[in-house]
N, C-alpha and C positions, 0 to 999 in steps of 0.2 A: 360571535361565538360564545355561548354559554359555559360554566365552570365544567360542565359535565363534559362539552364536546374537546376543551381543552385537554382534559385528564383523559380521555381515552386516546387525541393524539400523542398524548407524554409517554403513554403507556404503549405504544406504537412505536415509537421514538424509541424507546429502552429496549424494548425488546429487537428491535432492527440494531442498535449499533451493539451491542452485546457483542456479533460477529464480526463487527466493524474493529472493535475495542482488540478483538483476541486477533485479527487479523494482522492489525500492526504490531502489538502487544507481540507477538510471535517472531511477526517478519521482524523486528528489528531486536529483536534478542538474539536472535539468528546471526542479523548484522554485526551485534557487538562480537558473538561466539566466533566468526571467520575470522571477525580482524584481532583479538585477542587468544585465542580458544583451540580452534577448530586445527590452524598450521601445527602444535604442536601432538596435540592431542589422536588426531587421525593421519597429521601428511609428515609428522618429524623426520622419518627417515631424507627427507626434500634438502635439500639448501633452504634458506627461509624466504627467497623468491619465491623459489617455485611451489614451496612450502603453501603461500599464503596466495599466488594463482590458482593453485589444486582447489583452496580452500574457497577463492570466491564462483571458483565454477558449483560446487556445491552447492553454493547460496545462490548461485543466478540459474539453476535447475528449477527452480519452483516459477520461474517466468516463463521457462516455456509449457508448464504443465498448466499452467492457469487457462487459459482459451479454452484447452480442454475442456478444464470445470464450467467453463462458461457455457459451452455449446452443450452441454450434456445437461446440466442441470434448469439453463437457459430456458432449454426443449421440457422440459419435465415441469417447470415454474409456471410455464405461459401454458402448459396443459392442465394441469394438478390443482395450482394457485400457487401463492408465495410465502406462507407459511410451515406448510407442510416439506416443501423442499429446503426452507430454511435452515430448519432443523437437522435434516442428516448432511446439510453442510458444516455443521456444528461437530458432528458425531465422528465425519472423515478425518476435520482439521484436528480434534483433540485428541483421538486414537493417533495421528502420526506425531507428533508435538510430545507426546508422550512416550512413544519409540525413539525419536530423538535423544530426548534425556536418558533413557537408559541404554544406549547402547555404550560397550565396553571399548576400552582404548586398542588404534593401533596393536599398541605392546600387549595385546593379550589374546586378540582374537586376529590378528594379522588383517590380509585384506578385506575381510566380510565387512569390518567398522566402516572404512570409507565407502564399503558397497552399499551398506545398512544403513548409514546418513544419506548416500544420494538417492537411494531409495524411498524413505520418509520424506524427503525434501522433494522428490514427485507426487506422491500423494497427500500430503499437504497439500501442496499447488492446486491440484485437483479439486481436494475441497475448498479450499478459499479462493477459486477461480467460479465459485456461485454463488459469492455473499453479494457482490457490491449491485447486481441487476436487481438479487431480489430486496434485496434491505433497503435499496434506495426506490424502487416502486411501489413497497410495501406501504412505503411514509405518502410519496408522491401522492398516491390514491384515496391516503385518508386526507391530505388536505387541496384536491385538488380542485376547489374552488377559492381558495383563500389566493388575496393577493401579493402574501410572502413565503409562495410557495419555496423559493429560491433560500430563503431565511431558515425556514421549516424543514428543510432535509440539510439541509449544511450544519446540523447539528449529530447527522449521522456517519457524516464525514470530520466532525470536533474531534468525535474518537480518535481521529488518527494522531494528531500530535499528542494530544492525552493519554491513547496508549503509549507512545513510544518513549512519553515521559514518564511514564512508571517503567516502564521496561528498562531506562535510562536510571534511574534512583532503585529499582530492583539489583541491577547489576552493582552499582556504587554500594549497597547495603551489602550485596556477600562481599565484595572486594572487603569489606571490615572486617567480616568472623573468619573470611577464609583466604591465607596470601600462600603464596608462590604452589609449591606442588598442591595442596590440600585444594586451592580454588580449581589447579587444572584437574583431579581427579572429581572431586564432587561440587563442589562451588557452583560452576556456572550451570550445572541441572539443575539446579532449583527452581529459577526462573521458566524454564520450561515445564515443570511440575506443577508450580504457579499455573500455567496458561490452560495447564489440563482440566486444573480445577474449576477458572471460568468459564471453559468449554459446558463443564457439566450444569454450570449456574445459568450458563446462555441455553442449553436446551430446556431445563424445566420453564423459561420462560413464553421459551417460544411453545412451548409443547398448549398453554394454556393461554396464547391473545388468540382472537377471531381473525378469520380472513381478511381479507383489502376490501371494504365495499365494494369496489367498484368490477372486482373478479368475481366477486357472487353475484352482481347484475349478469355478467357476461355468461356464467355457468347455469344459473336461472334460463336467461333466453337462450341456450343453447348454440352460443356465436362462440364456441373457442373455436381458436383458428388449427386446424389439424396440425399443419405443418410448419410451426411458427418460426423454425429457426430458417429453412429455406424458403419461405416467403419473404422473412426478414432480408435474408441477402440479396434475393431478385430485386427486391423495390428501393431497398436503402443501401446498395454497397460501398457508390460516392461517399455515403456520411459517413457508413463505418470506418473506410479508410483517412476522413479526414480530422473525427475524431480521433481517431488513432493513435494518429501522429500531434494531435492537437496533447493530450496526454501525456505521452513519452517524456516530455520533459521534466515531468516532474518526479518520473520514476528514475529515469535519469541522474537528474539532480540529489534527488536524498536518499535513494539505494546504492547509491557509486558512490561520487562526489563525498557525500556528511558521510555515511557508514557505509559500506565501511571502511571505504578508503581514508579518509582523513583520519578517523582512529588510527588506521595501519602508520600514518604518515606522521603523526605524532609523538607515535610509540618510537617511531626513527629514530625524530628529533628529540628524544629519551624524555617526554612529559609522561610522567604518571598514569597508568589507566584511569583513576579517579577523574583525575583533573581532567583529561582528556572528553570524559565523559559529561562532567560539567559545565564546559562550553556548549557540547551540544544542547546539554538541556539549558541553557539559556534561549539558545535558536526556539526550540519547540514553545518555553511559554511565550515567547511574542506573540509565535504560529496559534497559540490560542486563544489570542483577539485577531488578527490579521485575518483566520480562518471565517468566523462568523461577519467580519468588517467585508469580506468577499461575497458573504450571504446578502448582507443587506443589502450590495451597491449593484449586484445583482437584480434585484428585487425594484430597484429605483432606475439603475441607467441601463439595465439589461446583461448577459449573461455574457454575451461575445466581449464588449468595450473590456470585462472584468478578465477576460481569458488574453488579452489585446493588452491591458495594463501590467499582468502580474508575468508575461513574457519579455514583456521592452524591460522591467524594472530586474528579471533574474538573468538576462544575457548581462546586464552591468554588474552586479555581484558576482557573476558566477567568471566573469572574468580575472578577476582581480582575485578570489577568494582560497587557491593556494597561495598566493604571494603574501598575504596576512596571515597566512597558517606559518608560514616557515620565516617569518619574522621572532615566532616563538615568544613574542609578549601577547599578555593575557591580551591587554584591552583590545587589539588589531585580531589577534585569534577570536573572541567573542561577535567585535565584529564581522567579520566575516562569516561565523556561524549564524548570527542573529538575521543580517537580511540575506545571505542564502537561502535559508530556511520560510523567516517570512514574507520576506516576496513571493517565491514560491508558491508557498501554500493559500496567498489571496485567493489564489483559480481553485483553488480547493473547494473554497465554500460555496462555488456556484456549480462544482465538476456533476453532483447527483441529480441536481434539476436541469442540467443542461441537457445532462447526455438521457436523463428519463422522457425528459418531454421531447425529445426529440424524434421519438416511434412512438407508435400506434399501442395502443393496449392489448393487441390484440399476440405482437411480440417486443415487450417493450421490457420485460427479462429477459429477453436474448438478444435484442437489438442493444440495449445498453450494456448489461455486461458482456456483452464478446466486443464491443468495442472497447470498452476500460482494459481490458484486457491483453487484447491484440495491442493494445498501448503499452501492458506491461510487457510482451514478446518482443515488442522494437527494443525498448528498455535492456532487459535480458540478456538481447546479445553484443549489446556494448557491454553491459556490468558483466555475465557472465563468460565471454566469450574476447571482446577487441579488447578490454581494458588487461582482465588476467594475459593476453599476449603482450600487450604494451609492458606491463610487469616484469615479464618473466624474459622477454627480449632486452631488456633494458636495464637487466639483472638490480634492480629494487625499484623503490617509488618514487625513491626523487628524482630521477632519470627521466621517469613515464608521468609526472602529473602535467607537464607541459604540453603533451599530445591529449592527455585524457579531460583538459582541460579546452581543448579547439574540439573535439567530439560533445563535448556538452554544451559549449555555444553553442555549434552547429544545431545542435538538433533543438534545441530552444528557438533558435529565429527559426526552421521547419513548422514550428508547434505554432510559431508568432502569426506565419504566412495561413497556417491550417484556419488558424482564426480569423482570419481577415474575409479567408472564402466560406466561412460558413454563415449559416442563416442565425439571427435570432431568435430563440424559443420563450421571451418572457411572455408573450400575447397570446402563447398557441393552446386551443380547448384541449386537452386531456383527457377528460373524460369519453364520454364512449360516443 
């Protein structure tokens, strides 16, 4: 591959995880604002149980909007192409991320605030429920003759710990200029005012790269598939459900588990937000070597073994990984966040070539995102829905990590079994 063809995959690359970057970037700003933020701000009038339950159903609203996004814009990606829908997935997520930040407290506008965040917090979903099909096809197709294809898109999934580690140091910088009332009245908007702004940096880019080669061959000979999303389900529903669940784990894992429950759980055991926040971002820079180390081993011993390794290795962390947190020393608290996170996220690096090459071009925007997806809805209603009852029945968290922690093995060895039954996609032609 010549300098030239390189620099138009990089430029591919940039412009696909742009929505990749605001996705998490977002989502786990969100994570910090429920577990610090959101209980006082929108649920005070609560006990602070129930306070901070109210507050993670908010946060676990945007999982079940996401399939949504996926099926709708799925359908429109694998008709349109993947550029052009890209883009007003950009337009949905930064318009609501933007509403977020300004909506007014409880104390001022009564119940419209908590209505107004869960509100934004479905529409959001919506649009960031059409990034991950089309941002990782978009890459797949510009390199899908290369034999590290699996290398080559797990750079659009790096974003993900790279956002959530500025989003991590975003928060830790206003904890500086702004404490106790001033962070909860304007502080924590920032960071969402922040994400509006690369919303708009993310469309002008997408506005100007060319389509996916390989959907202009298709639009050329006139083979788009009319119906792409229920074609997609008659011929591949086996895989969508077993990617599905092959997934869940990880959403599991680092949207419950690390944030925002552990924040909430630390703040217990009376560590400092900062600090709090600083462990996790130890986990994340691991997660970005472990992420790409997932790409590569990918790319050499296949996609399954790597989904098969980073499951066996996060059922042993993720067991052990409150009883290191409420030791309340740093070193055992670090580790526990360092290989939760980077076990984890090894399956990351291979999650966009797995779940792309595994449909047809024809709906392989809707075949892969409505499975990533439907991964985050299983996700969703443990974080959204079993964990906030465990809380709030349990009246706090230290009561409820012991259960929320047999729900996250659980479903990690589900994801382990998911893998064991599916095919390998490093060998499979892609192209048309």
């Amino acid at each position: 591959m010549n300098s030239d063809g390189l620099w138009e995959i990089f430029k591919v690359i940039i412009a696909s995880s742009t929505g990749t970057f605001l996705e998490w970037y977002a989502f786990f700003i969100a994570g910090i604002a429920a577990a610090q933020v959101w209980p006082h701000v929108f649920y005070g009038k609560f006990t602070p149980a129930v306070a901070f339950a109210l507050s993670l159903v908010s946060y676990g609203i945007i999982f079940f909007t996401r399939p949504i996004g996926s099926w709708i814009f799925g359908w429109l990606g694998d008709r349109k192409g993947r550029k052009e829908i890209l883009t007003w997935t950009l337009i949905i997520t930064g318009t609501a991320t933007l509403g977020i930040a300004l909506i007014p407290s409880y104390s001022s506008i009564g119940i419209l605030a908590p209505t107004l965040l869960n509100l934004f917090r479905a529409i959001q979903g919506i649009g960031l429920g059409g990034e991950f099909g089309g941002a990782t096809s978009w890459v797949l197709e510009n390199v899908s003759a290369s034999k590290w294809r699996a290398l080559w898109t797990s750079w659009v999934q790096w974003t993900v710990p790279f956002g959530t580690l500025l989003a991590t140091y975003s928060y830790l910088l206003v904890h500086i200029f702004y404490k106790g009332t001033e962070f909860l009245i304007w502080g924590w908007r920032i960071p969402f005012i922040v994400a509006f702004a690369v919303a708009i940096i993310g469309i002008v880019i997408r506005y100007y790269m060319p389509e996916s080669p390989l959907f202009n061959i298709l639009t050329t000979r006139k083979m788009v598939e009319k119906a792409p999303f229920s074609t997609m389900l008659k011929k591949e529903w086996k895989k969508v459900i077993l990617l599905s669940f092959l997934f869940s784990y990880i959403s599991i894992i680092y949207s419950g588990m690390v944030s925002p429950v552990s924040l909430n759980l630390l703040g217990v055991l009376h560590v400092p937000p900062e600090t709090a926040l600083s462990y996790i971002s130890y986990g994340l820079i691991f997660a970005l070597f472990t992420l790409p180390l997932g790409g590569f081993l990918g790319d050499v011993i296949g996609r399954r073994f790597v989904a098969i390794l980073s499951t066996v290795l996060t059922v042993i962390s993720a067991s052990v990984f409150f009883t290191l947190i409420k030791t309340v020393e740093p070193l055992y608290i670090t580790l526990g966040e360092v290989t939760l996170i980077g076990f984890a996220y090894i399956f990351l690096g291979v999650v966009p070539a797995f779940y792309t090459e595994s449909f047809s071009i024809f709906y392989r925007y809707s075949g892969s995102g409505f499975s990533f997806q439907l991964g985050n809805l299983i996700a969703g209603v443990i974080v959204g829905i079993v964990i906030p009852i465990f809380i709030a029945s349990s009246h706090g968290i230290l009561a409820a990590i012991n259960k929320i922690t047999v729900v996250a093995v659980l479903f990690t060895i589900i994801s382990l079994i998911s893998a064991v039954l599916l095919k390998d996609t490093k060998n499979v032609d892609v192209s048309l």
